[in-house]
N, CA, C and O atoms as a GROMACS GRO file, in nm:
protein
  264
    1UNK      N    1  -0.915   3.201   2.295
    1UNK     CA    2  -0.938   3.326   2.363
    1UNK      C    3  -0.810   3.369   2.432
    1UNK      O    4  -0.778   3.311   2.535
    2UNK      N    5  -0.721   3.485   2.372
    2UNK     CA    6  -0.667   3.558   2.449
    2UNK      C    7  -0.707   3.607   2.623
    2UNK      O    8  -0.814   3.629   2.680
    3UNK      N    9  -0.551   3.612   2.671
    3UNK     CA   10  -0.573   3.672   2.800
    3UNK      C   11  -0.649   3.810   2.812
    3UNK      O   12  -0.617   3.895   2.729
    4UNK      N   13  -0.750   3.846   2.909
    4UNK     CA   14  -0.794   3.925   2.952
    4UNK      C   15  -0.709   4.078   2.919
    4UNK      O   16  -0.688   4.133   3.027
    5UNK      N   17  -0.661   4.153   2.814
    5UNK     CA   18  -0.607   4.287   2.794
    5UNK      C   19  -0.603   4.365   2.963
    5UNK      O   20  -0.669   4.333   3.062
    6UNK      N   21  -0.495   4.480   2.949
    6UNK     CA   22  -0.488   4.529   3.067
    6UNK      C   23  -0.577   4.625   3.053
    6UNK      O   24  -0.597   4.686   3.158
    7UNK      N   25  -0.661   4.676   2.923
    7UNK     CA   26  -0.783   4.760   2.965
    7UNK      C   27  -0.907   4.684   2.980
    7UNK      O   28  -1.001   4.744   3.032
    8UNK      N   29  -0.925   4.551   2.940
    8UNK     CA   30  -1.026   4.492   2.979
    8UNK      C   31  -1.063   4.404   2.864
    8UNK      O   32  -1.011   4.450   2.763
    9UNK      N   33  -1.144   4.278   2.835
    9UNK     CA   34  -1.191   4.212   2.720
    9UNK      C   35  -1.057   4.158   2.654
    9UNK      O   36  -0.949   4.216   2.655
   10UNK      N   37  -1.088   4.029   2.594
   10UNK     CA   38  -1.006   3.935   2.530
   10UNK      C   39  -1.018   3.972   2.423
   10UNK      O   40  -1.103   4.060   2.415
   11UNK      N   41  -0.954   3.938   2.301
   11UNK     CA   42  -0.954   3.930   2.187
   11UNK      C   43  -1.007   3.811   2.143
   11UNK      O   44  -0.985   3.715   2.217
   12UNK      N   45  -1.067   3.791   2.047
   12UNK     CA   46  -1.145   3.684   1.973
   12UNK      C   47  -1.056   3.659   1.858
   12UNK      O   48  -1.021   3.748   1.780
   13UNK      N   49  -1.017   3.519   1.849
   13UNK     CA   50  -0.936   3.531   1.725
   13UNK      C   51  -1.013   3.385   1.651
   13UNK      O   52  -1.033   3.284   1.717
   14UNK      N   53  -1.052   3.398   1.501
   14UNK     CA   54  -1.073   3.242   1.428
   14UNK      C   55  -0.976   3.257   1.375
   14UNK      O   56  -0.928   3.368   1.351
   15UNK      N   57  -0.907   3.108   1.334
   15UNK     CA   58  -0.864   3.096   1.199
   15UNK      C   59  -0.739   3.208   1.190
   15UNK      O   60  -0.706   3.260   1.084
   16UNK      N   61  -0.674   3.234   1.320
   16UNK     CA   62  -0.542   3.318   1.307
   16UNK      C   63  -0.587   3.468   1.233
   16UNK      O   64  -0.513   3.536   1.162
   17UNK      N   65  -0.735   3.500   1.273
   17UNK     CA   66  -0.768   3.644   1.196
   17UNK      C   67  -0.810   3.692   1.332
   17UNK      O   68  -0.875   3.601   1.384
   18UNK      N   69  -0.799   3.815   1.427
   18UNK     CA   70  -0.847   3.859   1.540
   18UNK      C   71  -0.966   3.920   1.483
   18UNK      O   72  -0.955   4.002   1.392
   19UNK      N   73  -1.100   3.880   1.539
   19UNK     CA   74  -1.228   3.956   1.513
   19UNK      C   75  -1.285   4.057   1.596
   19UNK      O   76  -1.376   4.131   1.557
   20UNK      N   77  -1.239   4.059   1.696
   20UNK     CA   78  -1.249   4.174   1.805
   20UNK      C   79  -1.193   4.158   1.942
   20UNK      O   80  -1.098   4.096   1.991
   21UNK      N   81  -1.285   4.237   1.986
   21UNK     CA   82  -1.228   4.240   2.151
   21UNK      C   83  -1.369   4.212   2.216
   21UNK      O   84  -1.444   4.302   2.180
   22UNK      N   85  -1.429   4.131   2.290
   22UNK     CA   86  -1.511   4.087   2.361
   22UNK      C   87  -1.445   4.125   2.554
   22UNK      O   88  -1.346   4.116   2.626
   23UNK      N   89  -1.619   4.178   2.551
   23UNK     CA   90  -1.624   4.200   2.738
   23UNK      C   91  -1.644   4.112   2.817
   23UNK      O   92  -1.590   4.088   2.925
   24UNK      N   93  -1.771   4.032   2.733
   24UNK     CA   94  -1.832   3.915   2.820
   24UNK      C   95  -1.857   3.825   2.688
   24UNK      O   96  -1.840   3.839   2.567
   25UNK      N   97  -1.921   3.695   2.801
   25UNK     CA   98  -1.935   3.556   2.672
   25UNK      C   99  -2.074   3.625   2.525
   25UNK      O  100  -2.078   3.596   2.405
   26UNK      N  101  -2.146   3.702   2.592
   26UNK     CA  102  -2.216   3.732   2.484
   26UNK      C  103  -2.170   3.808   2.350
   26UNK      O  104  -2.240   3.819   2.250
   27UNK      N  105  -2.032   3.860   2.368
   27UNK     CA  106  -1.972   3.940   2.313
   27UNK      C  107  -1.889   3.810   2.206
   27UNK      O  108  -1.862   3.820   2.086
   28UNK      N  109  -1.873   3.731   2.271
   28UNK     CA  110  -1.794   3.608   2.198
   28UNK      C  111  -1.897   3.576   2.142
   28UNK      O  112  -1.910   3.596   2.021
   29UNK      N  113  -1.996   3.520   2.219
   29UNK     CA  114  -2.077   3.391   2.100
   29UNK      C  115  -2.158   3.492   1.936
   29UNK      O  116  -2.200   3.456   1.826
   30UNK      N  117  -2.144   3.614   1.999
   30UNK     CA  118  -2.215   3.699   1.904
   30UNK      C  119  -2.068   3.694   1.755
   30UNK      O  120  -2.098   3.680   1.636
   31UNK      N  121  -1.930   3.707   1.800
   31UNK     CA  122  -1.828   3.746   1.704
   31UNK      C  123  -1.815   3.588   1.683
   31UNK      O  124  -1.712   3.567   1.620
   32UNK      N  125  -1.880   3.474   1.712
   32UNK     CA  126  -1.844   3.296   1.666
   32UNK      C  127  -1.959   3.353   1.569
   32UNK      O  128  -1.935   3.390   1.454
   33UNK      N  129  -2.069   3.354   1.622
   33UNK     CA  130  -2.198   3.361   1.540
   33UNK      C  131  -2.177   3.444   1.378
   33UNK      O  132  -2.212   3.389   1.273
   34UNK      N  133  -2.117   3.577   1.384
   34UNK     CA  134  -2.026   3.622   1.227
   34UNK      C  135  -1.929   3.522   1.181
   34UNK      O  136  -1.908   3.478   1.068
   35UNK      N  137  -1.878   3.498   1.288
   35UNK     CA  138  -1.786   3.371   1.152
   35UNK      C  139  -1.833   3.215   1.138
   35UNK      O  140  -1.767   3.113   1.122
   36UNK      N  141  -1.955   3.235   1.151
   36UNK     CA  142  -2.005   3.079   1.129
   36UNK      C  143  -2.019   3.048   1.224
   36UNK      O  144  -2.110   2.979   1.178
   37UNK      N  145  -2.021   3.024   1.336
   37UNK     CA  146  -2.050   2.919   1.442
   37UNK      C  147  -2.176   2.956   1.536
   37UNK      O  148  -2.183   3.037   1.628
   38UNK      N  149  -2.256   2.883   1.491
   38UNK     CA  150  -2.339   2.913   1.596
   38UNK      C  151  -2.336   2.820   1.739
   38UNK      O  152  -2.338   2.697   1.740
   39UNK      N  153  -2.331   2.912   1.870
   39UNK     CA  154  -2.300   2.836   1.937
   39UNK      C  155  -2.359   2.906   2.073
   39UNK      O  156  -2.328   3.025   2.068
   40UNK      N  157  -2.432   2.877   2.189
   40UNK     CA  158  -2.524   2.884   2.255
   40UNK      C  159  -2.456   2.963   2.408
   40UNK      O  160  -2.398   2.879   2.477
   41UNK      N  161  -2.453   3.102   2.466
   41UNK     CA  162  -2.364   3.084   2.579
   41UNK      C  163  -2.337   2.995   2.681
   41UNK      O  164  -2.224   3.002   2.729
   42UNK      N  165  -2.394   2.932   2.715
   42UNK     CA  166  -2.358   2.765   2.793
   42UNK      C  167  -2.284   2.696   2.746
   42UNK      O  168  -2.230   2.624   2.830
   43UNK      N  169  -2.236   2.671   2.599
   43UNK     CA  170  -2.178   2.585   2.562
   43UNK      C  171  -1.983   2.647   2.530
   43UNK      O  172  -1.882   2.588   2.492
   44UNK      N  173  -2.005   2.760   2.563
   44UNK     CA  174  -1.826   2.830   2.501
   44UNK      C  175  -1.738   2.757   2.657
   44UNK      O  176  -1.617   2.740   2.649
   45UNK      N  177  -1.789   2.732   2.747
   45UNK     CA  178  -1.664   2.725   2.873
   45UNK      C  179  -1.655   2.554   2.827
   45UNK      O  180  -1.549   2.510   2.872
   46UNK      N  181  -1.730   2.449   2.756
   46UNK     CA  182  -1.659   2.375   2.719
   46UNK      C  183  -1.674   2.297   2.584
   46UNK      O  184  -1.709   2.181   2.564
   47UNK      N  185  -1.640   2.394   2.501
   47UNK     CA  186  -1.640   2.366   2.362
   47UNK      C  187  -1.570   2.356   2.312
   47UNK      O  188  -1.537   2.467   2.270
   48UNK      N  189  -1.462   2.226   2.253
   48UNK     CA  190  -1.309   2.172   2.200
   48UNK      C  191  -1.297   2.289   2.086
   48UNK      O  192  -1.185   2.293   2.035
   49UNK      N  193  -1.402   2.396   2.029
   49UNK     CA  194  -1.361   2.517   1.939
   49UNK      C  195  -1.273   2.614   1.965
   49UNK      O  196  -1.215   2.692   1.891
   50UNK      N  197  -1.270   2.588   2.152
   50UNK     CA  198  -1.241   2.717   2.217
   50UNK      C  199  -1.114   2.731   2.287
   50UNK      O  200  -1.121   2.679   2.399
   51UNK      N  201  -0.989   2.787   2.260
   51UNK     CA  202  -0.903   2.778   2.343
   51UNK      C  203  -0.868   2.876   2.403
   51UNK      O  204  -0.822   2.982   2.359
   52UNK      N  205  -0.895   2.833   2.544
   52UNK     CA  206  -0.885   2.964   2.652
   52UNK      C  207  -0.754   2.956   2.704
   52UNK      O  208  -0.699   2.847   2.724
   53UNK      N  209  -0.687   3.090   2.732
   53UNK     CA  210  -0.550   3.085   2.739
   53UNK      C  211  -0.501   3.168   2.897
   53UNK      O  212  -0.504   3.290   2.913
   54UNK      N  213  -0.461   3.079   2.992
   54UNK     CA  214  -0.469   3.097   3.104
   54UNK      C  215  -0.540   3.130   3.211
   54UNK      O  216  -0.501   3.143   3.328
   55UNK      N  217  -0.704   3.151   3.140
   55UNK     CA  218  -0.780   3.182   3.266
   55UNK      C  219  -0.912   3.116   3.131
   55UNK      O  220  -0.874   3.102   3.014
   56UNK      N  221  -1.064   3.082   3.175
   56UNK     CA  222  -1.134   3.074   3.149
   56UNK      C  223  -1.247   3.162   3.102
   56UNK      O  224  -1.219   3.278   3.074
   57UNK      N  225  -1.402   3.108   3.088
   57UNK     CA  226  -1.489   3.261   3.031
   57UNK      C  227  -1.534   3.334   3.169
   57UNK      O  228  -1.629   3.412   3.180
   58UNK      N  229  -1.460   3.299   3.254
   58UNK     CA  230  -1.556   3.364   3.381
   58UNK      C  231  -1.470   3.467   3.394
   58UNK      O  232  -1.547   3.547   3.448
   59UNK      N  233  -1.338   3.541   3.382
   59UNK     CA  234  -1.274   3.649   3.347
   59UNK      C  235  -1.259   3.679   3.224
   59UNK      O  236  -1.209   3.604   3.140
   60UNK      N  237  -1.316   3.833   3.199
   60UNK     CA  238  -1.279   3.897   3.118
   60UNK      C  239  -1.216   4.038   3.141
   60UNK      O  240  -1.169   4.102   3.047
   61UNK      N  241  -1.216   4.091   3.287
   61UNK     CA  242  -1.190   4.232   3.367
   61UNK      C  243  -0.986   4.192   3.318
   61UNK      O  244  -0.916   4.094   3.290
   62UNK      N  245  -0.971   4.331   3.332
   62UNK     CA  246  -0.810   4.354   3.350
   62UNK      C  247  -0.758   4.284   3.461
   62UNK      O  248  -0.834   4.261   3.555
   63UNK      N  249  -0.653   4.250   3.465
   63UNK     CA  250  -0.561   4.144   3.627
   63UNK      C  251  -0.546   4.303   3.680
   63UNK      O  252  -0.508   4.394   3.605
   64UNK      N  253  -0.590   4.327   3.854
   64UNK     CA  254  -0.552   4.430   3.896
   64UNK      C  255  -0.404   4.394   3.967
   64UNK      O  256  -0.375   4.278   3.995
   65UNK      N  257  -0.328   4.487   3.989
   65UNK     CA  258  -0.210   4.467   4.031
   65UNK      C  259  -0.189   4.531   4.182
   65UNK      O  260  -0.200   4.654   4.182
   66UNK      N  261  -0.162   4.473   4.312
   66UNK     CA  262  -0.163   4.568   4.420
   66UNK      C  263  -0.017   4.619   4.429
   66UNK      O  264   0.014   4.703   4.514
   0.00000   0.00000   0.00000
């Protein structure tokens, strides 16, 4: 899982192919679930499938800047 975009939502990437842009975890497990994986929202914050890249599934909002 890509960092949080500055308009909002990560990118979902398998297999070095980006499948979208996800808001929240349901948005992920739904774009795992098209490429095969079925996988339960409880289980993506620690699933060795998943590599989250500087922040976890509990952000997906833009970093605000003051």
């Amino acid at each position: 899982m890509h960092l949080p975009s500055p308009t909002g939502g990560r990118r979902v990437r398998v297999d070095g192919e980006i499948l979208g842009l996800a808001h929240n975890v349901r948005d992920l497990v739904e774009f795992l679930r098209r490429a095969g994986l079925e996988m339960e929202p409880e289980q993506v914050a620690d699933s060795p499938l998943i590599d989250w890249r500087g922040v976890g599934p509990d952000r997906w909002e833009a970093e605000t800047r003051t």
